[in-house]
ZAVEXLO-194130 format. One record per residue (C-alpha): residue in three letters; x, y, z. Coordinates in steps of 0.05 Angstrom, whole numbers, padded with zeros to 5 digits, always signed. Layout:
residues N
ALAXYZ
...
end
This chain:
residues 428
UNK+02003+00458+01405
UNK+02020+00527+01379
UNK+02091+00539+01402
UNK+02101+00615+01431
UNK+02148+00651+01398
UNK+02153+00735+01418
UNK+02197+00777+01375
UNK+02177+00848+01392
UNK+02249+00860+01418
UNK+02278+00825+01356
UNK+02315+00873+01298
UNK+02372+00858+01262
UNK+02387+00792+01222
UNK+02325+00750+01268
UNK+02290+00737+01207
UNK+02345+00686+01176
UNK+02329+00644+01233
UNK+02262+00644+01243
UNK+02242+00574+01258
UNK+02212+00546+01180
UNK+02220+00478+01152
UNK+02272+00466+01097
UNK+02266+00435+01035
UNK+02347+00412+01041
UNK+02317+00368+01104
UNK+02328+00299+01084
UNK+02306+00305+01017
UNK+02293+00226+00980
UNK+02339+00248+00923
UNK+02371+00183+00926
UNK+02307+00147+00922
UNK+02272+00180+00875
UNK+02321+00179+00830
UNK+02318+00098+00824
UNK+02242+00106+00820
UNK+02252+00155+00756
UNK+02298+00104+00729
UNK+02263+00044+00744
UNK+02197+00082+00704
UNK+02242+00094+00648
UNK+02266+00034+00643
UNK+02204-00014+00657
UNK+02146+00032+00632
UNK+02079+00001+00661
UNK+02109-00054+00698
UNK+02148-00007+00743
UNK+02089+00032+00754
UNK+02044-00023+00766
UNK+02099-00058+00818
UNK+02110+00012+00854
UNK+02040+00014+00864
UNK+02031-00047+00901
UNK+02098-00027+00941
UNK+02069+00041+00956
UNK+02005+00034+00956
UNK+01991-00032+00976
UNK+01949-00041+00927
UNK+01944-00088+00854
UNK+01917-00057+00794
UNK+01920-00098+00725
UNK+01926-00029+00687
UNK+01937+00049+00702
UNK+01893+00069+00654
UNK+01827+00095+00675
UNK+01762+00079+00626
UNK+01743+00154+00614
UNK+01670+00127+00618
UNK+01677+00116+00684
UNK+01691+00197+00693
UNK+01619+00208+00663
UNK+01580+00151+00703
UNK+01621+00181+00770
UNK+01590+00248+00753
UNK+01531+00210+00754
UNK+01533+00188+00814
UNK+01558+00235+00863
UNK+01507+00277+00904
UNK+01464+00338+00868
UNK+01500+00384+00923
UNK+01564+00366+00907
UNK+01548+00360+00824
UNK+01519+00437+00838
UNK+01588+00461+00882
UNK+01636+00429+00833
UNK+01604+00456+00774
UNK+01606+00525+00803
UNK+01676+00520+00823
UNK+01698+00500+00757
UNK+01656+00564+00729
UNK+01693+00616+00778
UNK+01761+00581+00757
UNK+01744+00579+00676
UNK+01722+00657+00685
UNK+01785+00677+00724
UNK+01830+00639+00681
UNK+01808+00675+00614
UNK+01828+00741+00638
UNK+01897+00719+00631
UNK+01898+00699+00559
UNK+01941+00742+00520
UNK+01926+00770+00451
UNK+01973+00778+00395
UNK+02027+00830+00403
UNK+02061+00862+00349
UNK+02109+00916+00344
UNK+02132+00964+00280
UNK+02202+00992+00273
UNK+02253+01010+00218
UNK+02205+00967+00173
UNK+02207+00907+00205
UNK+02149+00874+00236
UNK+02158+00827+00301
UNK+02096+00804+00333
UNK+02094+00751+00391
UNK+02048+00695+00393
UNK+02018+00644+00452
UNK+02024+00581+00435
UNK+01998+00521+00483
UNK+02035+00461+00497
UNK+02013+00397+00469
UNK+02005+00369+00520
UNK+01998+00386+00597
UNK+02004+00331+00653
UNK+01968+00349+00720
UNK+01982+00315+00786
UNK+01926+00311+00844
UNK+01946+00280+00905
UNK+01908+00225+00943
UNK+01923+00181+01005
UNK+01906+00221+01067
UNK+01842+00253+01027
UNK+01813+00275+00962
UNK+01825+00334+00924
UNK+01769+00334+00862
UNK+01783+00408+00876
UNK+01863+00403+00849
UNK+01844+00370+00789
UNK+01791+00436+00766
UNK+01855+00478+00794
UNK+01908+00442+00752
UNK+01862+00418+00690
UNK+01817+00478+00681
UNK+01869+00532+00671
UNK+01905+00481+00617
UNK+01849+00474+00582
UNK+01834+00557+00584
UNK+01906+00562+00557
UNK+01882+00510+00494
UNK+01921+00451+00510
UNK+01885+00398+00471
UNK+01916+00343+00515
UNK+01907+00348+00585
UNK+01924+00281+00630
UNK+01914+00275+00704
UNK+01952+00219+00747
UNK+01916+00210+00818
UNK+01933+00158+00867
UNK+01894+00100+00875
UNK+01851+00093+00946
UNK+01849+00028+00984
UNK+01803+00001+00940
UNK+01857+00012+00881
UNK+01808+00060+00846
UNK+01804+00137+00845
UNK+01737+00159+00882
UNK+01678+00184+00850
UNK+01691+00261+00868
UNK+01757+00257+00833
UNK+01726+00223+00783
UNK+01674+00270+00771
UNK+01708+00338+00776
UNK+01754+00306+00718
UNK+01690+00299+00678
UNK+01673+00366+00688
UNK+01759+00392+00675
UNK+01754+00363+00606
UNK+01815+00314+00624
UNK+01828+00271+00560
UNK+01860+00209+00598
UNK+01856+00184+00669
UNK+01916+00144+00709
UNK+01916+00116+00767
UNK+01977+00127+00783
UNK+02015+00166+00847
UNK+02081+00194+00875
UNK+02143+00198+00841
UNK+02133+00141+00788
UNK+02068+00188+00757
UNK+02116+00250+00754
UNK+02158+00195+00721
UNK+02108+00169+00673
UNK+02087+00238+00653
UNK+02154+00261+00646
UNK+02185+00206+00600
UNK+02117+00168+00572
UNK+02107+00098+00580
UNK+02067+00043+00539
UNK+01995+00073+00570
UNK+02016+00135+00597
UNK+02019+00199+00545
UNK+02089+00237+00549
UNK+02075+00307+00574
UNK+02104+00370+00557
UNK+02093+00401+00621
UNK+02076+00377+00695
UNK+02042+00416+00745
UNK+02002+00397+00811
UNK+02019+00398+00887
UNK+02043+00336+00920
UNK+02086+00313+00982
UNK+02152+00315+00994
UNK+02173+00259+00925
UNK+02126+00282+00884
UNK+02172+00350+00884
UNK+02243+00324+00893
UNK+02213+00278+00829
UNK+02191+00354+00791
UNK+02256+00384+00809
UNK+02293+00312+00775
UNK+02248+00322+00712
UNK+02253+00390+00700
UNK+02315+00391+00655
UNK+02261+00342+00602
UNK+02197+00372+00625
UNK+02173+00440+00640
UNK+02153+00452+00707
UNK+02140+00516+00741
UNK+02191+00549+00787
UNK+02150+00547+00844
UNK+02151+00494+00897
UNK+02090+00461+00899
UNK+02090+00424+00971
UNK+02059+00417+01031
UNK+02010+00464+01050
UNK+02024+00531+01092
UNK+01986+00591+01124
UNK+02008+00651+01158
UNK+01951+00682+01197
UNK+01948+00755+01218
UNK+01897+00784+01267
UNK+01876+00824+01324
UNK+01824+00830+01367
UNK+01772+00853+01312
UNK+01765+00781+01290
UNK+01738+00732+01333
UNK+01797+00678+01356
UNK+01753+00610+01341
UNK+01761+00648+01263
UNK+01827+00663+01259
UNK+01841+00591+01309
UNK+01813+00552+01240
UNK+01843+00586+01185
UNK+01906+00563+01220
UNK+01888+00486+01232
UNK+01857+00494+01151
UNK+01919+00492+01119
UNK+01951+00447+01179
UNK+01898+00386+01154
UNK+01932+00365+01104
UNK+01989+00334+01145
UNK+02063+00333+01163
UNK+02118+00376+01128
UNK+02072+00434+01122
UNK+02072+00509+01165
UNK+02013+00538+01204
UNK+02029+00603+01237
UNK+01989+00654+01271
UNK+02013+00729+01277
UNK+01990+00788+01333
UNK+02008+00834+01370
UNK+01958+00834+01419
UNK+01986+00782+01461
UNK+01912+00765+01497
UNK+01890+00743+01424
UNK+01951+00698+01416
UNK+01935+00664+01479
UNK+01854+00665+01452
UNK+01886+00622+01384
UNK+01928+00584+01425
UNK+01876+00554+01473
UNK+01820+00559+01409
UNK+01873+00515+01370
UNK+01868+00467+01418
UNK+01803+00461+01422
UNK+01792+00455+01352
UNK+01842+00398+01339
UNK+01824+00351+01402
UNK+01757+00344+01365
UNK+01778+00342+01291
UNK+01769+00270+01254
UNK+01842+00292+01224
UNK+01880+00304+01290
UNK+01940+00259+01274
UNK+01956+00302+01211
UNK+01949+00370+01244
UNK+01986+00341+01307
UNK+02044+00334+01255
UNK+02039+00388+01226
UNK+02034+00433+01273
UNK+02090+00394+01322
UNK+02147+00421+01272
UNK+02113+00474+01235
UNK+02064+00512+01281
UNK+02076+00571+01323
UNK+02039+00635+01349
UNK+02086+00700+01336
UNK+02090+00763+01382
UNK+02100+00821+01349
UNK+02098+00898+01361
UNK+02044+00920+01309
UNK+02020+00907+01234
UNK+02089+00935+01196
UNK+02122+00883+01232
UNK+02080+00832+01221
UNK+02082+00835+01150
UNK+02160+00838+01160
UNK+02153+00762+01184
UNK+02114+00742+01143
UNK+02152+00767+01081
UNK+02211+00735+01107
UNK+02171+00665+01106
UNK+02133+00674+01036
UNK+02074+00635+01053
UNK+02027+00595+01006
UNK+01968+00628+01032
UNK+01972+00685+01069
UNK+01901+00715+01110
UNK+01907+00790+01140
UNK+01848+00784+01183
UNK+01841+00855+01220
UNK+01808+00933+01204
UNK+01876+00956+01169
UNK+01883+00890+01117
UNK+01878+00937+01061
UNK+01944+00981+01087
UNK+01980+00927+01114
UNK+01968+00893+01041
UNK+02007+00942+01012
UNK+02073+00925+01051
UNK+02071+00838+01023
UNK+02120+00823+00981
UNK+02125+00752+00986
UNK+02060+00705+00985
UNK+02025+00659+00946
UNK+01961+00682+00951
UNK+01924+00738+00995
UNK+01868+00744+01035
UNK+01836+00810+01058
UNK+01803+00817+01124
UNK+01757+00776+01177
UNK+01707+00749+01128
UNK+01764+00720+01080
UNK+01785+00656+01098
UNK+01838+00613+01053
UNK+01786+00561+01045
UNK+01748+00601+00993
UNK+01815+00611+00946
UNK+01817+00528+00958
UNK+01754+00516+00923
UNK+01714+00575+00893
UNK+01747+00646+00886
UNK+01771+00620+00816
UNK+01849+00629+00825
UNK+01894+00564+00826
UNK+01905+00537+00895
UNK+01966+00514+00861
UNK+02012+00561+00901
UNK+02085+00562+00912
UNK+02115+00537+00983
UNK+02176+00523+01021
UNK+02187+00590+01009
UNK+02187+00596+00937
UNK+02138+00659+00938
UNK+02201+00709+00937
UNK+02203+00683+00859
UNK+02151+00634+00840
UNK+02074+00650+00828
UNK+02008+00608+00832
UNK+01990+00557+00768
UNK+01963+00611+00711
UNK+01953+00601+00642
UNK+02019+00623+00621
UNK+02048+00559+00656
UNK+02015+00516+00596
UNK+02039+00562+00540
UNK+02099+00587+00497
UNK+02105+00658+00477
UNK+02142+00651+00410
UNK+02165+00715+00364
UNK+02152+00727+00300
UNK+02204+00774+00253
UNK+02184+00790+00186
UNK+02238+00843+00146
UNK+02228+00884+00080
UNK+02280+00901+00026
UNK+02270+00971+00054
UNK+02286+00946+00127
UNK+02348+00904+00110
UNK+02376+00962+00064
UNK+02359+01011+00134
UNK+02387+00964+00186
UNK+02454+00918+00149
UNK+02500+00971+00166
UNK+02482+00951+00238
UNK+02486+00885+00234
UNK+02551+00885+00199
UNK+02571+00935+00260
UNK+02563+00889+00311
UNK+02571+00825+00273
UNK+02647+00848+00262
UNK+02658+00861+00329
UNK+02639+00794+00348
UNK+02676+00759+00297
UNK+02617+00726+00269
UNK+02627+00743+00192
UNK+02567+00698+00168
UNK+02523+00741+00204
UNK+02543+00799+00165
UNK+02539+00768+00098
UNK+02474+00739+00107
UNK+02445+00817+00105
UNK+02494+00846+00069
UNK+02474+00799+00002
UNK+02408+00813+00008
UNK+02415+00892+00008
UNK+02380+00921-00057
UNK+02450+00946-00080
UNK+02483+00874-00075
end
């Protein structure tokens, strides 16, 4: 299933065309666009109808009793009450270190300080359709609510049942989410984006989603803020050698590939008996999986098991791909680490797998893909905050620092901005 690919001979300009998918491959612009409008236009009603077309299922109303969070939490199993709970703890505890205090500076008797400011409030999208993902909605929520957002909505797709399942439910209790919708795709990123008669208007939008829900991020944006990174389908790059057993590193790479089409699994050596160990371990694994139809997709466009001549060149690949998740799964992780440049997140050596940054590490598994590594980052606090600056002058600094102004004022040609200091100088 893992198509061969060696490159040890490869230099030069191979890495342009190294065989990725595209985000310019058929994007729905077209189609999304009509959704956004229709949203905008109709408000519930269009959400409501593009449910039942999407969906195939009928709600009477998006909006989600947040009672129902509390009784779900309830409900769900002690094991799985005890694992969200300590998921959310790990993610609350990493979050905080990246609040930012106040930060002032002093000069010529002026004093500017900057200031974080939340958002009001901050719209979070968890998938739903080909599984759950109570895990995305502590990922998205929790690091909102660390930030202080005092609004935090969550739209989640509804199951075949046309209600969000208890585990979603649940970990939404525990996130702190102030309203509920049951609402997926394109139209949510809609609703969130431009309000409608139930659904809260949302200063920012964050979440993964599939290939609409971020062609419908990248149409909001200009209204809404949304992070630069590309929140898709899901990706791994896998690096190993014969120090980690090939059933490990064979996993890690179908991990990432579970969650369907559109997404990347590849696995890097250069050892080529442990490629052909992955390769035949891959198989294995997926002929038995309960989700073979989704890493069959996935891994028919997207997976592929890379010769290479050692470590430095490995990393070289994989740079050139900026994965979502990246594992370096080998006795040298810690020197090869020092060569990525472009990945969402890292993880170092055999007893590191991705699936512990998907639920429990306490980082976002909101990561950037298609890519979008080389300039985008993982969900952090700062993506539900404003850092605004605050100037406050002196008669002393505006009789120090006028002639300045006026300087460059005049040579702009922008005369107000002269007078405005010059009037208020202690000799005016």
């Amino acid at each position: 299933m893992l198509k061969k690919l060696d490159l040890r001979a490869s230099f030069g300009d191979y890495l342009n065309s190294l065989p990725r998918p595209k985000t310019t491959k058929e994007l729905p612009v077209d189609a999304v666009r009509a959704i956004i409008e229709q949203v905008r236009r109709d408000g519930d009603r269009a959400l409501i109808e593009l449910t039942a077309a999407f969906d195939g299922v009928h709600i009477d109303s998006v909006v989600v009793d947040l009672q129902e969070l509390e009784a779900a939490y309830r409900r769900i199993t002690p094991t799985l009450r005890k694992a969200l709970n300590l998921a959310a703890k790990s993610i609350t505890e990493y979050h905080k270190l990246e609040l930012e205090s106040e930060k002032i500076y002093t000069a010529n008797g002026l004093q500017v300080s900057q200031r974080t400011i939340p958002v009001g409030v901050a719209g979070c999208y968890v998938p739903g359709g080909r599984a759950r993902y109570p895990s995305s909605v502590l990922m998205t929520a929790i690091p909102a609510k660390v930030a202080g957002v005092e609004t935090v909505v969550l739209c989640v797709p509804p199951g075949p049942d046309g209600k969000v399942d208890d585990a979603t439910l649940a970990a939404a209790y525990i996130a702190g989410v102030n309203h509920l919708y049951c609402v997926g795709g394109a139209q949510a990123i809609a609703a969130m984006a431009y309000g409608t008669q139930s659904v809260e208007r949302a200063d920012v939008i964050v979440g993964p989603g599939n290939i609409y829900v971020s062609v419908a991020k990248r149409e909001v944006a200009q209204d809404v803020g949304v992070p630069s990174s590309f929140a898709g389908p899901s990706e791994v790059v896998v690096i190993a050698d014969s120090t980690t057993p090939a059933s490990w590193a064979a996993v890690d790479v179908v991990v990432q590939a579970e969650h369907g089409p559109d997404g990347l699994a590849w696995f890097i050596s250069w050892d080529e008996n442990v490629i052909d160990e992955v390769v035949e371990n891959v198989d294995k694994i997926v002929r038995v999986s309960p989700r073979r139809a989704e890493i069959e997709a996935t891994l028919a466009e997207g997976g592929y098991a890379i010769l290479v001549r050692d470590g430095e060149q490995a990393i070289e690949v994989s740079n050139a791909i900026a994965p979502e998740h990246l594992e370096i799964l080998c006795d040298s992780s810690q020197e090869l680490a020092d060569l990525v440049k472009n990945a969402g997140a890292v993880f170092l050596g055999k007893y590191s797998p991705a699936s512990l940054g998907d639920y429990v590490a306490g980082p976002s598994h909101v990561l950037p893909t298609y890519g979008s590594a080389r300039f985008g980052s993982a969900l952090r606090v700062g993506d539900f905050v404003r850092h605004v600056h605050f100037v406050e002058a002196t008669q002393h600094s505006i009789d120090l620092l006028a002639p300045h102004v006026a300087a460059i004022s005049q040579a702009e040609g922008l005369i107000a901005h002269e007078m405005s200091v010059e009037m208020r100088k202690s000799d005016a």
